[in-house]
C-alpha positions as CSV (number, residue, x, y, z in Angstrom):
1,X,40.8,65.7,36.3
2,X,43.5,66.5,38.4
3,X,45.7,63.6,40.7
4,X,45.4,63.8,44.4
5,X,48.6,66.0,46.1
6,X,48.0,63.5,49.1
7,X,50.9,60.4,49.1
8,X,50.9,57.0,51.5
9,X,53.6,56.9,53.7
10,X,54.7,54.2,56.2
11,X,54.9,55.2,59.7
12,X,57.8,52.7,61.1
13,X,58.3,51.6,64.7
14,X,61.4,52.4,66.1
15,X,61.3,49.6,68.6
16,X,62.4,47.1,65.7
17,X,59.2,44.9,65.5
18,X,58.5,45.2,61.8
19,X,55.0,46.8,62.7
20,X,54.1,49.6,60.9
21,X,51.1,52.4,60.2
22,X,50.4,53.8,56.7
23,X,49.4,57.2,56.8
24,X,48.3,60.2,53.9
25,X,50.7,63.1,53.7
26,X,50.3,66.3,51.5
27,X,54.0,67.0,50.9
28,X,53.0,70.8,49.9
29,X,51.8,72.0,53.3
30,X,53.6,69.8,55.8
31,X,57.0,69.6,54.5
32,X,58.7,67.5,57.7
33,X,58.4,64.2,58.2
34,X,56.1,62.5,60.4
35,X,56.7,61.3,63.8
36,X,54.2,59.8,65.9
37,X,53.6,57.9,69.1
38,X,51.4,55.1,68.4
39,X,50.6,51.5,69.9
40,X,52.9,48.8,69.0
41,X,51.3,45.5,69.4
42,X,54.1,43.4,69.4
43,X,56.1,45.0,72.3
44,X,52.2,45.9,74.1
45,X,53.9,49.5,74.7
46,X,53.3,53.1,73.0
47,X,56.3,53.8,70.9
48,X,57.4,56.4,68.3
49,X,57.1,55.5,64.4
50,X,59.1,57.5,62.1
51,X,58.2,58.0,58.2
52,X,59.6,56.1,55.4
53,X,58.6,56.0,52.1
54,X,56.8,52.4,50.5
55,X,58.3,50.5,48.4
């Protein structure tokens, strides 16, 4: 059986509160990384989370 091509990512906000998204990613058809503006919690604002990878 063949693995899935789709990879968890972490989806990081940039307003420095630790909070963080995980996301799927097929790294054969989008080739960029993600950038999203999501809800952040901590800071009650809509911010933009950046990829990075899990460790």
């Amino acid at each position: 059986m063949a693995k899935s091509s789709t990879i968890l990512v972490k989806l990081v906000s940039t307003a420095d509160t630790g909070y963080f998204y995980v996301a799927k990613r097929n790294p054969r058809q989008l080739t960029e990384k993600l950038e999203f503006r999501k809800y952040d919690p901590r800071v009650r604002k809509h911010v933009i989370f950046k990829e990075s990878k899990i460790k």
